[in-house]
N, C-alpha and C positions, 0 to 999 in steps of 0.2 A: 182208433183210440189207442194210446199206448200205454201199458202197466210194466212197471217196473218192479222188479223182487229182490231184494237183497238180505240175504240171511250168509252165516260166514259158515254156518255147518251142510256140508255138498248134499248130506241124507234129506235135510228139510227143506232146501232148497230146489231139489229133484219131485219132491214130496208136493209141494205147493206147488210147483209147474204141471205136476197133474193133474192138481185137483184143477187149474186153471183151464184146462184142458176140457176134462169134463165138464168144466162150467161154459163153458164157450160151446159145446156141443146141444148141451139141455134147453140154455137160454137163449138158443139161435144166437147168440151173439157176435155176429160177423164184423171182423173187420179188428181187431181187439190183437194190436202188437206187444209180444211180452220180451222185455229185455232181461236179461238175468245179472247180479252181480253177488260175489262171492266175498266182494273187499269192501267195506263200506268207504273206505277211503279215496278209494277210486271213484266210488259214485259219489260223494261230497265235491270230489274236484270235479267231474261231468257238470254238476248241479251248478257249480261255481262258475265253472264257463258256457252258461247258458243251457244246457238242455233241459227239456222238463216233459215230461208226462203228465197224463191227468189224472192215475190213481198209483200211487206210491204202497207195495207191500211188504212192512219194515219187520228183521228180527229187533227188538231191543237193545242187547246184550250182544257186544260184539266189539272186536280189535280194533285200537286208534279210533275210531269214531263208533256214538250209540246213537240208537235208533231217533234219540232226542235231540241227538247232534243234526241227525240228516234232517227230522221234522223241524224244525226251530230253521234250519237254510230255508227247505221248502217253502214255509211261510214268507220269510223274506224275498226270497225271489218270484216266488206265484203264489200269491196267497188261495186259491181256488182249486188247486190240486186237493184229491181226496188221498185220506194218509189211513192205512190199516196196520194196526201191530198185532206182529204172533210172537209168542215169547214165551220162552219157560219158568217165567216170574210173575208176579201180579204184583211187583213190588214200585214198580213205574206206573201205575195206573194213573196217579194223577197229573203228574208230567205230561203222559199221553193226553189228559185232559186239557191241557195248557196250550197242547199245538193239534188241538179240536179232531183228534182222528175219530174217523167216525165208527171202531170196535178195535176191540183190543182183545184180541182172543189168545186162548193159555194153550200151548203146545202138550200133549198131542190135539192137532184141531181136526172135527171133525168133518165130515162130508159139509152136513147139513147148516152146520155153524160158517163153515165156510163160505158156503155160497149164497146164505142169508147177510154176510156183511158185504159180498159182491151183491148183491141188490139192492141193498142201502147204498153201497158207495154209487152204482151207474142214476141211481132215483136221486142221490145227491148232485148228481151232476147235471141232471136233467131242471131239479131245480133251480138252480145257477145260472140255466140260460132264461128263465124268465121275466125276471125281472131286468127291464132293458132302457137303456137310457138312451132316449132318442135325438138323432142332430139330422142337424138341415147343414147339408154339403152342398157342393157344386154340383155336385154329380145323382143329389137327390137324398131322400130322407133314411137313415140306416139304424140301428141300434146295434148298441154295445151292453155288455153285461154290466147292470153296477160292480159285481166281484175283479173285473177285468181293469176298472176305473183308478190308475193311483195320483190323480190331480187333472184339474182340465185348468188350461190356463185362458185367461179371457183377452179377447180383444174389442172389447169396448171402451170407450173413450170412459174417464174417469166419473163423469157427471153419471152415466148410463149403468156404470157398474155400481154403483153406491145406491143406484136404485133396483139395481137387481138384486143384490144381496137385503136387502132391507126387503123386500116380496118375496121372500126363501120361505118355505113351510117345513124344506128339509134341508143339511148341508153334509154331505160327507168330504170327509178331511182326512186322504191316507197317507199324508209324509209331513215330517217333521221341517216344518218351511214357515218363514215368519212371516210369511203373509198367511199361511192358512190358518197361524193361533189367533192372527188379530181378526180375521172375518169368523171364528169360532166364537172368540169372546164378544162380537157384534150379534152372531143370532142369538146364540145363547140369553144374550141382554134382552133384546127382541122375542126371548120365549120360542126360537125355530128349536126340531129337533136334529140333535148331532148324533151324526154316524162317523166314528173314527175304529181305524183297527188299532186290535188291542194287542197287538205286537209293535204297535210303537209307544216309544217314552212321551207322547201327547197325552196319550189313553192315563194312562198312570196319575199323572198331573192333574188331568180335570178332575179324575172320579177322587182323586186323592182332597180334594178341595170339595168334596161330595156335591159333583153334575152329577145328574143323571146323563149319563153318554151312553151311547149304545153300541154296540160291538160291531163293524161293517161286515163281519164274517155269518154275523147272526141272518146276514139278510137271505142266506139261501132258504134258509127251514121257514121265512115269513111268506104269508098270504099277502096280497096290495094291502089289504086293510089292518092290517098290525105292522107294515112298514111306515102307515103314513102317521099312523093313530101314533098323539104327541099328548102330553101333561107337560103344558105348555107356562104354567104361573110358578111353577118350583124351580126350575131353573133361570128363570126371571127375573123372580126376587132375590136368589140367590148373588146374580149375576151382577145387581144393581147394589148388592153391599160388598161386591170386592170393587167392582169398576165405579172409578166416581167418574164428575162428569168431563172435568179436565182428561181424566186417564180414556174418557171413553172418544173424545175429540183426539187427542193423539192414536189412535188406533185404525179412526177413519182416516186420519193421515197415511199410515203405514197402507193399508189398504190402496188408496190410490197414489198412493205414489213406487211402491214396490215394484 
């Protein structure tokens, strides 16, 4: 597993690679690579051409790029990375709420603060892998994380997809793509429940038009049974006074023919 640290002051930066240390000694935790960065700018461009880790530990406040800047890439590029801020402010607190880090700790941090937010973040991650979406390959049956999911594209003849989206209980829809608004605004009609991340401009839209849409990010911290469990007649009716019926005939259009 690999943790990445970037603070721009060398004292807290030294400082947190120790405590990382002692946390990896206490918690058995074997196996646990820590990369260091001093420049955030540097680590924004690493991020930008592909590399990623699974638990991101960010100062806030720092040169050319802030810790908001790095979290706000992270989600775009792997939205299932865990994100920790230490910082000498609590003046970002909600920010950090926005790009879902799971503790935002005030500098000086201590021992025991510190390595309470490292067991949320590895227990957040352990969550992540449960919930799995399963396929039938060639090579036999496998799952994938729903967090890891950002579209599955179908190949089923058109007659057979229109009947699979119509038998949907759930639909998660993670990119901004016209076919995935018109099969959103079909469950939605249909009373399925949507899961869309809310780091995209889809998210915005439905809730702004007051769906009930659900956060994809949210699905780590769920049980099966509050991922499936739906209030299914509010989005319904809702759904049935934006889309009339013509609008809703051009959408299965879009759908099979996209």
């Amino acid at each position: 597993m690999k943790i990445v640290v970037c603070d721009d002051c060398v004292e807290d930066l030294q400082y947190i690679e120790g405590l990382l240390q002692k946390y990896t000694k206490s918690a058995s935790s074997a196996g646990l690579v820590v990369d260091k960065y001093i420049d955030a700018a540097t680590l924004y461009d690493r991020i930008q051409e592909g590399e990623r880790a699974e638990i991101y530990i960010l100062d806030m406040i720092m040169a050319e790029r802030t810790g908001i800047d790095i979290g706000s890439l992270i989600r775009k590029a792997r939205g299932d990375s865990v994100i920790i801020y230490i910082t000498s402010s609590d003046d970002y607190a909600l920010e950090a709420y926005g790009v879902h880090a799971v503790r935002y700790l005030l500098k000086p941090v201590s021992e025991e603060s510190f390595f309470e937010a490292m067991d949320s973040a590895l227990s957040s991650l352990k969550g992540r892998r449960r919930l799995m979406f399963i396929v039938k390959t060639k090579a036999g049956t496998v799952g994938v994380p729903y967090s890891e999911i950002e579209y599955i594209e179908n190949y089923l003849s058109p007659e057979e997809y229109a009947k699979h989206i119509a038998s949907l209980d759930i639909f998660i829809a993670n990119q901004n793509r016209q076919q995935a608004t018109a099969n959103i605004d079909m469950c939605l009609y249909f009373g399925k429940k949507v899961y869309i991340k809310s780091t995209v401009s889809t998210f915005d839209m439905y809730t702004s038009l007051g769906y009930e849409i659900f956060d994809t990010y949210s699905i780590k911290d769920m049980d099966f049974d509050s991922f499936v469990k739906q209030s299914k007649n509010a989005n319904s009716e809702k759904a049935k006074y934006y889309i009339s019926d013509e609008y809703r005939k051009k959408l299965w259009e879009n759908v099979l023919n996209d």
